[in-house]
PAZAPA-4460 file (N, C-alpha, C; in steps of 0.05 Angstrom, whole numbers, plus 32768, in hexadecimal, padded with zeros to 4 digits):
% residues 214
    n_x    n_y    n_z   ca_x   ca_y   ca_z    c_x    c_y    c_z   seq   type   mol
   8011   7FE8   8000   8000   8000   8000   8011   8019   8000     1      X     A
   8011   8031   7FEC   8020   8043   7FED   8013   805D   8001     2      X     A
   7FF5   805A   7FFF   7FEC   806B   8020   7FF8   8067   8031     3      X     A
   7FF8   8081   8042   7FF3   807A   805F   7FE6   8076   806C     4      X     A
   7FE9   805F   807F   7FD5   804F   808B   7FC7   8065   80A3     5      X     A
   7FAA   8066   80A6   7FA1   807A   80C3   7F9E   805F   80D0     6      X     A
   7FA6   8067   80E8   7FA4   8050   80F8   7F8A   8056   810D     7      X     A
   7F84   8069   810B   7F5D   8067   810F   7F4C   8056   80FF     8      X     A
   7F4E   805B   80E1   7F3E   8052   80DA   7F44   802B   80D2     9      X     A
   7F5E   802B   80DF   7F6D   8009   80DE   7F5B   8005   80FD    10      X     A
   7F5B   8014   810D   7F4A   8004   812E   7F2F   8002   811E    11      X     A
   7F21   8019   8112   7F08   8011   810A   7F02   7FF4   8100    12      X     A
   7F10   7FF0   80EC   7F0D   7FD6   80CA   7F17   7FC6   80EB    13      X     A
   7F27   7FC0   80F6   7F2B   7FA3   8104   7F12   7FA2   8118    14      X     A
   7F0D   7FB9   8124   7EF6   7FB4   8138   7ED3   7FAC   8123    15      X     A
   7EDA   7FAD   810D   7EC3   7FA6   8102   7ECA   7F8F   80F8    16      X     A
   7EDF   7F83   80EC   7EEF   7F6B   80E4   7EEC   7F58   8101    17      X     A
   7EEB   7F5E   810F   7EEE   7F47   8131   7ED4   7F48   813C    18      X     A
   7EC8   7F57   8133   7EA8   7F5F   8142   7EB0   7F68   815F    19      X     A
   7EBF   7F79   8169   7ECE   7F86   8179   7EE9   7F71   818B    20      X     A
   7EFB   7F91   818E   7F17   7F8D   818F   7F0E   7F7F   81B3    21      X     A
   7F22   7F6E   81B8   7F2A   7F62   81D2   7F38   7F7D   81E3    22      X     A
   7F30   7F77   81FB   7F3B   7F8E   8211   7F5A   7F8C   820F    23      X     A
   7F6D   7F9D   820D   7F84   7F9E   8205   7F8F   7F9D   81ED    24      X     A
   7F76   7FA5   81DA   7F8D   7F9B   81C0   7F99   7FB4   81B4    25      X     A
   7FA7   7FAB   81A0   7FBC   7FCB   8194   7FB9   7FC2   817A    26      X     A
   7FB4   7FD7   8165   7FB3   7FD7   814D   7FCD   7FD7   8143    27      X     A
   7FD9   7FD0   8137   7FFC   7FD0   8126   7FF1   7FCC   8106    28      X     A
   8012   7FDA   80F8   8006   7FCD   80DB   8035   7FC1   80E5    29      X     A
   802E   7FAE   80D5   8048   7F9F   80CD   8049   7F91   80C1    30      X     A
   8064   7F81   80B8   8069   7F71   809D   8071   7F5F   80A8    31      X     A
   805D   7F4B   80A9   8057   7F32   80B2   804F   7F14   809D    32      X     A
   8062   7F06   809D   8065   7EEE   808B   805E   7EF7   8070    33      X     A
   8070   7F0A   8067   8073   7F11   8051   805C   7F2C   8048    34      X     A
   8052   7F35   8050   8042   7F46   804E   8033   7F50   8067    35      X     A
   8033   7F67   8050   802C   7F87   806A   800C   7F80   806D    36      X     A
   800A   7F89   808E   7FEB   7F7F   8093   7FF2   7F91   80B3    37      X     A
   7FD6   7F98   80B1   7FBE   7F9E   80CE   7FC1   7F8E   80DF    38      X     A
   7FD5   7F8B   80FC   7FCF   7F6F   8107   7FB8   7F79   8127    39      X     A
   7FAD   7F6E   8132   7F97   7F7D   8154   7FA7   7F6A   8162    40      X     A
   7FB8   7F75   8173   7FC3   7F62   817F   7FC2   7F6A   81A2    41      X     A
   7FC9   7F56   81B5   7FCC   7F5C   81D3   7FE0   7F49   81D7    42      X     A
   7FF7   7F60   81EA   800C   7F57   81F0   8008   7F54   8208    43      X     A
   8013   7F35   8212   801C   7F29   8233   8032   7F3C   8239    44      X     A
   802B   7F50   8245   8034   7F6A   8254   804E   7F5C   8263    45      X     A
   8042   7F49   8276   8057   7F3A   8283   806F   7F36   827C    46      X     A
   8063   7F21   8261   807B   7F1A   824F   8093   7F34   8244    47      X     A
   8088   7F49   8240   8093   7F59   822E   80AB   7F60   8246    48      X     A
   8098   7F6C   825A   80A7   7F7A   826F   80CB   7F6B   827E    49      X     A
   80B6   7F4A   827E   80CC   7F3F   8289   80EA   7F3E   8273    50      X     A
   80E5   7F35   8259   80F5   7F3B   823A   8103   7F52   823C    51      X     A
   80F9   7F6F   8248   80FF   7F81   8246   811C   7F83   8264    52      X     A
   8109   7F7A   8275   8118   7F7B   8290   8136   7F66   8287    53      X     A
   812F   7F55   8287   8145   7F41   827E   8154   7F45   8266    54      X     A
   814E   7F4B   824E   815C   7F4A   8236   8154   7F2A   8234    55      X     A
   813B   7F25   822B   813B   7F09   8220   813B   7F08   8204    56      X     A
   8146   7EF0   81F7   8148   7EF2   81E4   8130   7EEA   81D0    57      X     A
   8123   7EEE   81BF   810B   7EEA   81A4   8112   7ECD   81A3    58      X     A
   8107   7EBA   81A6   8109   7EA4   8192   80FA   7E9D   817F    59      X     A
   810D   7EA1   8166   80F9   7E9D   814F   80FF   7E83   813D    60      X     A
   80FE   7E69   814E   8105   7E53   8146   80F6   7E3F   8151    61      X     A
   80E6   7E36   8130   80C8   7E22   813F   80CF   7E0C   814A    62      X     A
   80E4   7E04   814B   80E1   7DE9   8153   80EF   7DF5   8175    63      X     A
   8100   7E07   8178   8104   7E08   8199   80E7   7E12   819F    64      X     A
   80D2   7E1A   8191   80BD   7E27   81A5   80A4   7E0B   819E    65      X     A
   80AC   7DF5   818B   80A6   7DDE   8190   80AE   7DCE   81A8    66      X     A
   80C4   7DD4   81B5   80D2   7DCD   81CD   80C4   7DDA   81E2    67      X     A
   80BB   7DF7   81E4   80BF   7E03   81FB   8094   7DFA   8204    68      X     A
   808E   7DF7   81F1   8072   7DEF   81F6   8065   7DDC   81FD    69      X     A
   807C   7DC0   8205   8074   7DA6   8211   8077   7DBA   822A    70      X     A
   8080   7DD1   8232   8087   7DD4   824A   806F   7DDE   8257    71      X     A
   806A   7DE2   8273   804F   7DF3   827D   8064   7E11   8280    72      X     A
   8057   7E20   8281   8069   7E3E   8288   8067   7E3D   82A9    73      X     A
   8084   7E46   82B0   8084   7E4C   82D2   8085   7E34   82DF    74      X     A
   8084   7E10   82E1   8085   7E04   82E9   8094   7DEA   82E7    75      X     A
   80A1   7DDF   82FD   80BB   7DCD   82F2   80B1   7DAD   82DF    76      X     A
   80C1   7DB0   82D2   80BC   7D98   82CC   80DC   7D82   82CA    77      X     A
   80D2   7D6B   82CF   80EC   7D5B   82D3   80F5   7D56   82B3    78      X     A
   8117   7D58   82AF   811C   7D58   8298   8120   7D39   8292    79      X     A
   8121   7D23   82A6   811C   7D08   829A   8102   7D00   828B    80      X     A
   80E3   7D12   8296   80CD   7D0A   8285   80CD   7D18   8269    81      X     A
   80DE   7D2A   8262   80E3   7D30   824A   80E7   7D13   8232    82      X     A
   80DC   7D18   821F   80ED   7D08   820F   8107   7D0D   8205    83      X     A
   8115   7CFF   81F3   8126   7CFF   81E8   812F   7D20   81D2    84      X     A
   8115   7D22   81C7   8111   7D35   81B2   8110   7D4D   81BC    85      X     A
   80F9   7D47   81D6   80F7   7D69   81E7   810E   7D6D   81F1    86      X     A
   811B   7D60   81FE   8136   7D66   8207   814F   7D70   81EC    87      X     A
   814E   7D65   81D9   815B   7D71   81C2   8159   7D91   81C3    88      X     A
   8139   7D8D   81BD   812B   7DAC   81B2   8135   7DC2   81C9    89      X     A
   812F   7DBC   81E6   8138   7DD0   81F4   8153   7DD5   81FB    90      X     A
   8166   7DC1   81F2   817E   7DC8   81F9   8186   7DDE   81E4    91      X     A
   817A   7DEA   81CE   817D   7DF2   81B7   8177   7E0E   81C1    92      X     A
   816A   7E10   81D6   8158   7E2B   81E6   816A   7E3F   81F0    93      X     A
   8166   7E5C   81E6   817C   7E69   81FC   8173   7E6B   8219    94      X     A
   818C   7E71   822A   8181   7E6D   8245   8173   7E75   824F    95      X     A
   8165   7E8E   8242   815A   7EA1   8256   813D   7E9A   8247    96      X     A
   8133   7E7D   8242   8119   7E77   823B   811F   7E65   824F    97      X     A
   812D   7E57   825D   8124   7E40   826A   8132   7E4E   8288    98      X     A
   8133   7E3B   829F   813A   7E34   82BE   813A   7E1E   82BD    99      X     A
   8158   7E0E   82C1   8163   7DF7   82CD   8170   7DF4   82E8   100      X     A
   8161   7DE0   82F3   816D   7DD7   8311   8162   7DC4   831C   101      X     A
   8179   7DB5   8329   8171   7D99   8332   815E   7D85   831D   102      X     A
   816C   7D7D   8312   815C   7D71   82F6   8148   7D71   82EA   103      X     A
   8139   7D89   82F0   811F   7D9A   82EB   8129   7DB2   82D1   104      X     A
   8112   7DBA   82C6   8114   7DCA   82B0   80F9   7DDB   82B8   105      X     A
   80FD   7DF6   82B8   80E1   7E11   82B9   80DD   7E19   8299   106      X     A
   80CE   7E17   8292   80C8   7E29   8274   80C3   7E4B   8283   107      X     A
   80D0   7E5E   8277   80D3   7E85   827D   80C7   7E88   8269   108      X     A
   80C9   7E83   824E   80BE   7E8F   823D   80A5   7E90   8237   109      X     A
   8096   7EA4   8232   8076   7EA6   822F   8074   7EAD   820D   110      X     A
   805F   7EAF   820B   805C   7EB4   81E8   8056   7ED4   81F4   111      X     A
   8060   7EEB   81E5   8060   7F05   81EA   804C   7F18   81E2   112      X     A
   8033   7F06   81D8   801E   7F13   81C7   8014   7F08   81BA   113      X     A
   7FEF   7F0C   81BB   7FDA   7EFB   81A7   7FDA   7F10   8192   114      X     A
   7FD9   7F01   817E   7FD1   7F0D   8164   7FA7   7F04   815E   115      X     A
   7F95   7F1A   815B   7F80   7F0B   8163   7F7A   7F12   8141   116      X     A
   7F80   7F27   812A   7F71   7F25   8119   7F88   7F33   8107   117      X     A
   7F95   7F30   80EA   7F9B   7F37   80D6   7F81   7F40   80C7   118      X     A
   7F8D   7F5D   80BD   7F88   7F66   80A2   7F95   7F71   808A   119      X     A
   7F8E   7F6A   8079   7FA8   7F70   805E   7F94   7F8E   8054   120      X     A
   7F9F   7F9E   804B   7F95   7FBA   8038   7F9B   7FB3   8022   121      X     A
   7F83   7FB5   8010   7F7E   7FBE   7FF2   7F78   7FD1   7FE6   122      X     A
   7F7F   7FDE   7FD3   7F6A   7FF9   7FC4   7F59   7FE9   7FB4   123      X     A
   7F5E   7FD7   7FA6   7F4A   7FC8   7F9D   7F44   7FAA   7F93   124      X     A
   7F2B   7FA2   7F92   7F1B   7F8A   7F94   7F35   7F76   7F82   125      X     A
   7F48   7F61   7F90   7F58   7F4F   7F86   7F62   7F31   7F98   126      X     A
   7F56   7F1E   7F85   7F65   7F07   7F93   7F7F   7F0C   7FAF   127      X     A
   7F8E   7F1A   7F9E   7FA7   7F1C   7FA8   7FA6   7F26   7FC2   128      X     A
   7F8C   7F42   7FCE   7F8A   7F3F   7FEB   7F85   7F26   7FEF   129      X     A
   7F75   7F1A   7FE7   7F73   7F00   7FFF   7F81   7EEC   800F   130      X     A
   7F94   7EE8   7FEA   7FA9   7ED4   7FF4   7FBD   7EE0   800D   131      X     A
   7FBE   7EF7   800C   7FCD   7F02   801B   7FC3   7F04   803A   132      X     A
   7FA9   7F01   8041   7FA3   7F00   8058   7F97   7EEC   8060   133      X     A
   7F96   7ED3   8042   7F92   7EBC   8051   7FAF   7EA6   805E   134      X     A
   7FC6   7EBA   8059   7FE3   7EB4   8063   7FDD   7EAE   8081   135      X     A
   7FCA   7EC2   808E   7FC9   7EC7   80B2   7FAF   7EAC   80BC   136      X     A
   7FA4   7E9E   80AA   7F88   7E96   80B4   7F93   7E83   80C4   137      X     A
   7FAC   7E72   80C5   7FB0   7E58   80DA   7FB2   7E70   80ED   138      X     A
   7FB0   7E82   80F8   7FBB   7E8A   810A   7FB3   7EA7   8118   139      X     A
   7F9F   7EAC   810E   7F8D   7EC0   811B   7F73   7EC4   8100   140      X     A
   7F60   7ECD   810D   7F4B   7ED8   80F4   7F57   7EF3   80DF   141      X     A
   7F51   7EEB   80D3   7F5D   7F00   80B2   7F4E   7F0D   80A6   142      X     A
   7F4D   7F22   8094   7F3D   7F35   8081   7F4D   7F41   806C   143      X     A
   7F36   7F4B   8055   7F45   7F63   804D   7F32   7F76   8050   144      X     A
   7F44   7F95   8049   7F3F   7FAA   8053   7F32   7FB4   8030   145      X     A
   7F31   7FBC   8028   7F29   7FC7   8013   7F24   7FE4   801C   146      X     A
   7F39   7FF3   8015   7F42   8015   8018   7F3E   801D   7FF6   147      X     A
   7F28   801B   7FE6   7F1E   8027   7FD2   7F09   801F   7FCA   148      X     A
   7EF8   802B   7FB1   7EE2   802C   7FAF   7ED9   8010   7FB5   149      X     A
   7EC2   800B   7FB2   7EB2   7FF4   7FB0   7EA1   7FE4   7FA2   150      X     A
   7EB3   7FF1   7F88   7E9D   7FE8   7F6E   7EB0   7FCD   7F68   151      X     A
   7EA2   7FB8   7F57   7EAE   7FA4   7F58   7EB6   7F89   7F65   152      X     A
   7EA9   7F95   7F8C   7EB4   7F86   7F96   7EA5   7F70   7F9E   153      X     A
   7E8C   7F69   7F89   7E76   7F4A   7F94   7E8F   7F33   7F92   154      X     A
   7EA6   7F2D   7F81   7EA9   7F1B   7F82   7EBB   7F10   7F94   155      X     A
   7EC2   7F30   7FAA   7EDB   7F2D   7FB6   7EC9   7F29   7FCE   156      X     A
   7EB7   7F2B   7FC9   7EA3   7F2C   7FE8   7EA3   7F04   7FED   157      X     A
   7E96   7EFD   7FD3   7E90   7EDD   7FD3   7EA6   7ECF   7FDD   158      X     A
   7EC0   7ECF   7FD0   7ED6   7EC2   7FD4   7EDB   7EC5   7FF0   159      X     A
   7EDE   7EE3   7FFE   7EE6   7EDF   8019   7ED4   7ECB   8031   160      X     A
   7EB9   7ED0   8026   7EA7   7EC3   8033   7EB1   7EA2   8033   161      X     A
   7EB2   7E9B   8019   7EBC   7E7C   8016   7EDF   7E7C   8022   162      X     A
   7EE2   7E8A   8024   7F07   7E7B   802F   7F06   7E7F   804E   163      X     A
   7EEA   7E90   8058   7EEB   7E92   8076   7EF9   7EAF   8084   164      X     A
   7EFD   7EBD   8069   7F10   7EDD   806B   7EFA   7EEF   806F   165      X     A
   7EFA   7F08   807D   7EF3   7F1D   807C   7EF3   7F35   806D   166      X     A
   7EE2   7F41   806A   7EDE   7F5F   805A   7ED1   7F75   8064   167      X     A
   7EE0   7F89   8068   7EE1   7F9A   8070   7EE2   7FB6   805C   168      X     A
   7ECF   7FC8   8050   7ECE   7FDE   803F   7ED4   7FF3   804F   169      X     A
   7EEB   8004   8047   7EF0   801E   8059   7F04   802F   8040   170      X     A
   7EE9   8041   803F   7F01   8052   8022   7EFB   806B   8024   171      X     A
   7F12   8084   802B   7F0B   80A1   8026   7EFA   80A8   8044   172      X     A
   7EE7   80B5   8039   7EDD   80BC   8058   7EBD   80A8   8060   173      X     A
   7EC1   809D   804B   7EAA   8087   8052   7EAD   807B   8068   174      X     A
   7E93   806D   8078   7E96   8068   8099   7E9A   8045   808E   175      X     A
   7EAB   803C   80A5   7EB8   8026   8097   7E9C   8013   809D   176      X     A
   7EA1   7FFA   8086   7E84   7FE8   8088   7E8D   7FC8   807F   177      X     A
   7E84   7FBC   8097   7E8E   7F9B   809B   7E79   7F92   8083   178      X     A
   7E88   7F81   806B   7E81   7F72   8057   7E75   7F5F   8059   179      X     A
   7E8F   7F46   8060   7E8C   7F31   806A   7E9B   7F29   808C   180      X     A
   7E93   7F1D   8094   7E99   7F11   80AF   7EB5   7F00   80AA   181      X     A
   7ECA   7F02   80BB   7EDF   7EEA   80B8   7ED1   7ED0   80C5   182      X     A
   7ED3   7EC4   80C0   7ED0   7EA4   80CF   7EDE   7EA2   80ED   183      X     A
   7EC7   7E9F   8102   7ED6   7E97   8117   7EDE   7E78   8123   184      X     A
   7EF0   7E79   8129   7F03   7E62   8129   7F10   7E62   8148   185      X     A
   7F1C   7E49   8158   7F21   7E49   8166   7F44   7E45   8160   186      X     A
   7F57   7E5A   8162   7F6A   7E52   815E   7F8A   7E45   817C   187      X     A
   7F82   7E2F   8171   7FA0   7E27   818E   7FB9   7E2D   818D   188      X     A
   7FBF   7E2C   81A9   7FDE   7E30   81AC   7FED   7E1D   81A0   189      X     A
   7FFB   7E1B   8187   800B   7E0F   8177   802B   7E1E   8178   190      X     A
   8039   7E11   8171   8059   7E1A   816E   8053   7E27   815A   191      X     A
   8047   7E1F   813B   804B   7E31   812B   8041   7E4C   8138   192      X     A
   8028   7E56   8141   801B   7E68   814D   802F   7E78   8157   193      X     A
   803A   7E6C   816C   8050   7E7A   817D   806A   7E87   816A   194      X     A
   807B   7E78   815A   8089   7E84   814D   807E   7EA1   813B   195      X     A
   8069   7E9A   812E   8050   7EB2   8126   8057   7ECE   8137   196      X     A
   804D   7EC6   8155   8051   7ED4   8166   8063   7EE9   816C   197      X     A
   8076   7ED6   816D   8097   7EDF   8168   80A2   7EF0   8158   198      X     A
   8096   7EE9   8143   80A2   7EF9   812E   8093   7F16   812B   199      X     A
   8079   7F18   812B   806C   7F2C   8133   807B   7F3E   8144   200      X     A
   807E   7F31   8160   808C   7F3F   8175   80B3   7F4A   8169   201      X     A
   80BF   7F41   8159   80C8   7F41   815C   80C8   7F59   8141   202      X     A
   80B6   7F55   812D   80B6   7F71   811C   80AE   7F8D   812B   203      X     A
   80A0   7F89   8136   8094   7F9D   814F   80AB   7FAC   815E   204      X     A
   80C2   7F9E   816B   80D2   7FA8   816E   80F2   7FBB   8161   205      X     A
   80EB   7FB5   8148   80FD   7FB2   813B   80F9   7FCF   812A   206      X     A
   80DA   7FD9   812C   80C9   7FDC   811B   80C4   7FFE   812A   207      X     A
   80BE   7FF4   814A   80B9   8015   8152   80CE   8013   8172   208      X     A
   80CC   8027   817E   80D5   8029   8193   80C9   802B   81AC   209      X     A
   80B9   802A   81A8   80A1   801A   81C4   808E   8009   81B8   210      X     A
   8085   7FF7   81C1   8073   7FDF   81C3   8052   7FED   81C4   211      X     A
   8047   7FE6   81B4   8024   7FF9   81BD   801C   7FE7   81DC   212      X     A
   800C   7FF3   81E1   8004   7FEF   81FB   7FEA   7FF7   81F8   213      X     A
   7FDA   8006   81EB   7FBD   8004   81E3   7FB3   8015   81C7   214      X     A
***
């Protein structure tokens, strides 16, 4: 998108895209798995703070955060009921994700933020939004935004409906207007999810110099 994004009218399109925003969430736009998108997200405050306090490090490697998620967070677990594999995966961990003592292992690391809804921006009615925001659907609810007119767009309306994507019309000073509904879905805590996470968090930082907070 060569606009600039208002990030008013980006809280509007997601709070009509989610059928309203979750207490804590923060609007961002970032360039996330290959493309620039709207993400509503709420950060584990905790998490950040403690990252921040410590200097912990991002892990952005699925298979250690395939490791770190046999773990419970905050509670020991004995490193003989590990298997073979989990024990691989976490030895791979920097230290300041885990606590070892007495042949016990603590999982420290938390996932640093839900991602609850992607949206991609269009000026106009094309496949190509979709694919682009059906990149986020394992992993939070998705849309597109359609930031221009609205002629044209029956067929972009059908398709999103069938892939389970959202539509969202918001162009000029027109008052923004939910199309279609994204599909709600129950999404779990998966490693891929979490790396997701990660990387989000970790464009975010990279990206501005404070963290949103609302």
């Amino acid at each position: 998108m060569s606009s600039k994004l208002d990030l008013g009218v980006a809280r509007q399109v997601c709070e009509l895209a989610s059928g309203g925003l979750l207490a804590g969430s923060s609007v961002v736009e970032v360039q996330a798995r290959g493309v620039q998108a709207v993400l509503s997200v709420r950060l584990n405050v905790a998490e950040v703070e403690r990252r921040d306090r410590d200097a912990v490090s991002t892990v952005l490697d699925g298979g250690m955060l395939d490791g770190l998620m046999q773990l419970p967070a905050g509670l020991p677990v004995p490193e003989s009921s590990l298997s073979s594999r989990e024990r691989m995966l976490l030895r791979r961990c920097p230290k300041d994700a885990l606590e070892r003592s007495g042949g016990e292992v603590v999982r420290r690391l938390a996932c640093p933020l839900e991602v609850d809804l992607a949206v991609v921006r269009v000026t106009k009615p094309s496949r190509a939004g979709l694919l682009r925001a059906g990149k986020f659907g394992a992993y939070c609810q998705s849309a597109v935004w359609l930031d221009g007119p609205a002629a044209g767009s029956e067929l972009l309306a059908i398709e999103a409906g069938i892939y389970g994507l959202g539509l969202v019309h918001a162009y000029a000073d027109e008052a923004p207007a939910l199309v279609v509904a994204p599909q709600s879905s129950q999404f779990g805590h998966t490693p891929a999810g979490w790396l997701f996470a990660e990387q989000v968090y970790a464009e975010l930082r990279s990206s501005r110099a404070a963290l949103p907070t609302s």
